[in-house]
C-alpha positions as CSV (number, residue, x, y, z in Angstrom):
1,X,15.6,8.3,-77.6
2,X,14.0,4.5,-77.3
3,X,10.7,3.8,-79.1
4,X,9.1,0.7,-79.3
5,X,5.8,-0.9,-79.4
6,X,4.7,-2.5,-76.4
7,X,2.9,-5.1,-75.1
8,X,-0.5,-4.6,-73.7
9,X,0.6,-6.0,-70.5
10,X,3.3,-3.3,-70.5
11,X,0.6,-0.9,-71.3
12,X,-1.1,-1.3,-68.3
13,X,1.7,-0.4,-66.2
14,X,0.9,3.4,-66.4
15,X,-2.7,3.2,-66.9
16,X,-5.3,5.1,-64.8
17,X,-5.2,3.9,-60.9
18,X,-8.3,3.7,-59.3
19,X,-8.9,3.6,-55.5
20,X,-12.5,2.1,-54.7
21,X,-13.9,2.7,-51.0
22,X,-16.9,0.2,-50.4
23,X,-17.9,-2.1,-47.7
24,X,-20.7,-4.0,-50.1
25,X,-18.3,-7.3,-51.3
26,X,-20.9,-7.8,-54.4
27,X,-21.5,-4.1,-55.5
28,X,-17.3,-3.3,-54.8
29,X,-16.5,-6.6,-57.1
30,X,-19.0,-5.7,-59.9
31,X,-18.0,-2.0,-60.1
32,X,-14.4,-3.4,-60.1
33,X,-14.8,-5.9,-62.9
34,X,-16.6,-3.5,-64.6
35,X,-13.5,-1.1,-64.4
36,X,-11.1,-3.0,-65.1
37,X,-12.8,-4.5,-68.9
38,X,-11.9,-0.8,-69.5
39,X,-8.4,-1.1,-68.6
40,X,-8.0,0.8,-65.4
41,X,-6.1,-0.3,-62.2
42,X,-8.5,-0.7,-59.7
43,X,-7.3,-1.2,-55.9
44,X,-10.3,-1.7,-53.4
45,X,-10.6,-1.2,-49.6
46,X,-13.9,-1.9,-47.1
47,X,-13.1,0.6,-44.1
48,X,-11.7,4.2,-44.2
49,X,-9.0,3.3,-42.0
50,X,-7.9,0.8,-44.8
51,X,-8.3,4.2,-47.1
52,X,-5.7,6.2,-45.3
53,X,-3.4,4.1,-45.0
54,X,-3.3,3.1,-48.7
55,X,-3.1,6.8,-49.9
56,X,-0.7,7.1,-47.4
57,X,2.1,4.8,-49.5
58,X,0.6,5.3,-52.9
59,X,-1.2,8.2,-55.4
60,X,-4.4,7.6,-57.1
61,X,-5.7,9.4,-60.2
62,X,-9.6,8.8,-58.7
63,X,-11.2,7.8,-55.8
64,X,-14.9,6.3,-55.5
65,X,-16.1,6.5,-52.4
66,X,-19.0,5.1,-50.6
67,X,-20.6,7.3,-47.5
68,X,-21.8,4.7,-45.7
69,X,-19.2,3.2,-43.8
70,X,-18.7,1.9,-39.9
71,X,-16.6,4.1,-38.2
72,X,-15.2,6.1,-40.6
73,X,-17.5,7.6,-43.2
74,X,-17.3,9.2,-46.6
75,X,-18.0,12.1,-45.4
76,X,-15.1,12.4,-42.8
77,X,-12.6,10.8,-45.3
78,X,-13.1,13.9,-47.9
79,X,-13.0,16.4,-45.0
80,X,-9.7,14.9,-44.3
81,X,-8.7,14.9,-47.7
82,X,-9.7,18.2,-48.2
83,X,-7.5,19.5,-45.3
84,X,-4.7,17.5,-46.6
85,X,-5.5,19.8,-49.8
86,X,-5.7,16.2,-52.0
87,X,-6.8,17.2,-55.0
88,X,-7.2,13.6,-56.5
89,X,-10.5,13.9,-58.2
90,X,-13.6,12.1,-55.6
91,X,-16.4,9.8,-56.7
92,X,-19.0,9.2,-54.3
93,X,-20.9,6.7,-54.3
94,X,-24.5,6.1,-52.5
95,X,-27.5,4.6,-51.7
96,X,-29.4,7.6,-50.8
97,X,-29.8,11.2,-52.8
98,X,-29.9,13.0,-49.1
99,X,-26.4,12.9,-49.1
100,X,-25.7,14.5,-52.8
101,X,-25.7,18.1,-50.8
102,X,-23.2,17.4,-48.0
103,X,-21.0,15.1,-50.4
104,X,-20.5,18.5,-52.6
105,X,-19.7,21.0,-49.6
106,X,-17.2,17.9,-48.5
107,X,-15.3,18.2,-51.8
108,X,-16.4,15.4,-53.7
109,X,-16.1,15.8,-57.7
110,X,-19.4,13.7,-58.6
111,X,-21.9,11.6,-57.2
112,X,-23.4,9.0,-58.3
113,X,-26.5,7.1,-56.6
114,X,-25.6,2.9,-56.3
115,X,-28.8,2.0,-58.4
116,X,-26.9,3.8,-61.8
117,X,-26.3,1.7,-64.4
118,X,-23.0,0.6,-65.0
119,X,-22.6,1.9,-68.1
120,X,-23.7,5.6,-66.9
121,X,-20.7,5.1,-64.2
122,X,-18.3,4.3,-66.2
123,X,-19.1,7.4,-68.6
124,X,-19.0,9.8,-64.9
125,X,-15.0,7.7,-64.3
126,X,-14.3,8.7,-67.6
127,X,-15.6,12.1,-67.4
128,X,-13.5,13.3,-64.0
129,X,-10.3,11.8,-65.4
130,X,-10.8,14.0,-68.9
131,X,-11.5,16.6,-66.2
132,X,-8.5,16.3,-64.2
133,X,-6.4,16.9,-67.3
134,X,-8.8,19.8,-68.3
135,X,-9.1,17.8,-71.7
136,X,-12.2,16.6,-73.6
137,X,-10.1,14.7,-75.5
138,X,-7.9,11.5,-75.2
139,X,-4.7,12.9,-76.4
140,X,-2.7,16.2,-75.5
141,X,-0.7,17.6,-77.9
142,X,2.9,19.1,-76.0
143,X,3.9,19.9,-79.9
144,X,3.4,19.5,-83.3
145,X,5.2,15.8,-83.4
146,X,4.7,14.8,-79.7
147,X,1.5,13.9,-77.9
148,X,0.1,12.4,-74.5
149,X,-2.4,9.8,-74.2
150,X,-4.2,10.6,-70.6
151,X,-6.0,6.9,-70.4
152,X,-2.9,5.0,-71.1
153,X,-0.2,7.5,-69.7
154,X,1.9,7.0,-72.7
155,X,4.4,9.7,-74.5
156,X,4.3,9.2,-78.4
157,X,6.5,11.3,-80.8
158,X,6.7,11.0,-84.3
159,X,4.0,7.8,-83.8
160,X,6.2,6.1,-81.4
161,X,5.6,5.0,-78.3
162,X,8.4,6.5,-75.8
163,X,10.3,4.6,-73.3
164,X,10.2,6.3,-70.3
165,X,10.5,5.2,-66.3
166,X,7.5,5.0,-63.9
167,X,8.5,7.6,-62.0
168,X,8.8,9.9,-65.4
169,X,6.1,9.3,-66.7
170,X,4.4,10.6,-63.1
171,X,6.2,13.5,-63.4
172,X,5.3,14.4,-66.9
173,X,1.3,13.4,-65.8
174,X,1.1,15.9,-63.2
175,X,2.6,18.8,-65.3
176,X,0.5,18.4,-67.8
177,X,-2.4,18.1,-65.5
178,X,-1.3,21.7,-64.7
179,X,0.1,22.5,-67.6
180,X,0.6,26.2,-67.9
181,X,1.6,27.0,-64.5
182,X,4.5,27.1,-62.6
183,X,4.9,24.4,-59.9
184,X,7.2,23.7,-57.3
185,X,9.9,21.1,-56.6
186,X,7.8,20.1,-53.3
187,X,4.5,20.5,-55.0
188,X,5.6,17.7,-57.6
189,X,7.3,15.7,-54.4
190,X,3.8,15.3,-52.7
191,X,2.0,14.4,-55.8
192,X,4.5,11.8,-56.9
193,X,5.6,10.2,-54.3
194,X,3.4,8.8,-51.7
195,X,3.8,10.4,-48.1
196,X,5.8,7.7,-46.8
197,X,8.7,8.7,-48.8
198,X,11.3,10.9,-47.6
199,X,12.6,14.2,-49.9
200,X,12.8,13.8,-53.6
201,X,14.5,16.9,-55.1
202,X,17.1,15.9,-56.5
203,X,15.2,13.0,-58.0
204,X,12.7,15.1,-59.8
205,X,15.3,17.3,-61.1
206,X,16.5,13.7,-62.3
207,X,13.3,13.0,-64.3
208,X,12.5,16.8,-65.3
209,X,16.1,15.8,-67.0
210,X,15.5,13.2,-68.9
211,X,12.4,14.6,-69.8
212,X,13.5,17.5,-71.6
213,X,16.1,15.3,-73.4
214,X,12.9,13.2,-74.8
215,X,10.5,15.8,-75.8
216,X,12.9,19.1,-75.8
217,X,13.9,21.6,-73.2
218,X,11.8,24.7,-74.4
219,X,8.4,22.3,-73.5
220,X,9.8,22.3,-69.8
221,X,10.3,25.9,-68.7
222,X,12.1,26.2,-65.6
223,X,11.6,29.8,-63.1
224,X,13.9,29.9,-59.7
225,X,11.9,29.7,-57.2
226,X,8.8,29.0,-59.0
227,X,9.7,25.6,-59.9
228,X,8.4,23.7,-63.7
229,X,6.1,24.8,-66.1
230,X,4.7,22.8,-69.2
231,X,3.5,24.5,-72.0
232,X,1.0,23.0,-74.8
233,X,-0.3,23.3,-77.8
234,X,-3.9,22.4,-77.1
235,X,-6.3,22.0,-74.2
């Protein structure tokens, strides 16, 4: 087992990613910068076209997204997520409350009209990634030594930080995001790796290895057929 405190740099390697959908070059930088003093990744895009294609090659733990766009709206974007079955957790963003009803029946998670304080958006960011992890809190505990920080994405055990590999620590995020069910081999495939990459099987039974050899192989039940399942000791 490697533990080691890191640097803050190293840190933000696994913090929160953030994809930002906005064609206002003022608003998108100031919501950015405002992000990012928090410590979350933020990638942007002005066109949903641009949006596609960058989910298509990487995963996201939270998209904002602006309805008004040229072309390619908000609203056709989350449709499209939403038959994709995506279940990234959607910010949208705009200028008028006429669209809070539709942006719901879409899928979106929260909306937020563009006139909100900063602060008040950055409290609704914060409040759908605690969501996502069904967590009001900024740790889980997987057992009485071992916990997870959900902001930072980092595995700690008896106070140390744990050394683990992107990829990993991906895997270990999205069980515990459905931690206490069952999931599949090609269920964690599409929600690690981005749909450009090929299969993964035998990878993820690589990191779902060297997982239980970190934090013990009675955390990580395993089912035939049924896949992975995480188990917790709180919520």
């Amino acid at each position: 087992m490697d533990a080691k405190t890191w640097h803050p740099l190293e840190l933000m390697m696994y913090a929160i990613h953030i994809l930002f959908l906005e064609d206002d070059i003022l608003y998108r930088e100031s919501v950015k910068e405002c992000l990012e003093n928090e410590e979350f990744i933020v990638d942007t895009c002005d066109n949903g076209e641009e949006f596609l294609d960058t989910i298509y090659k990487k995963n996201y733990d939270l998209y904002i997204i602006d309805i008004n766009l040229k072309q390619l709206n908000g609203f056709e974007i989350m449709k499209m997520l939403r038959e994709y079955q995506d279940t990234t957790m959607k910010l949208v963003l705009s200028s008028s409350k006429s669209n809070l009803f539709r942006s719901f029946y879409e899928g979106c998670d929260d909306f937020v009209s563009k006139g909100v304080d900063l602060d008040e958006l950055l409290i609704r960011v914060t409040n759908l990634i605690q969501r996502a992890y069904r967590s009001y809190k900024k740790y889980i505990l997987l057992d009485h030594s071992i916990y997870y920080d959900i902001f930072h994405k980092q595995l700690y055990k008896n106070g140390f930080q744990v050394e683990m590999e992107h990829k990993t620590v991906e895997v270990l995020d999205y069980l515990i995001k459905n931690r206490g069910r069952f999931i599949t081999t090609e269920d964690l495939e599409k929600n690690i790796y981005a749909c450009s990459c090929g299969s993964k099987a035998n990878v993820i039974r690589y990191h779902i290895h060297n997982l239980r050899k970190m934090i013990g192989s009675d955390i990580i039940e395993s089912r035939y057929k049924r896949g992975y399942r995480l188990k917790a000791l709180d919520s």
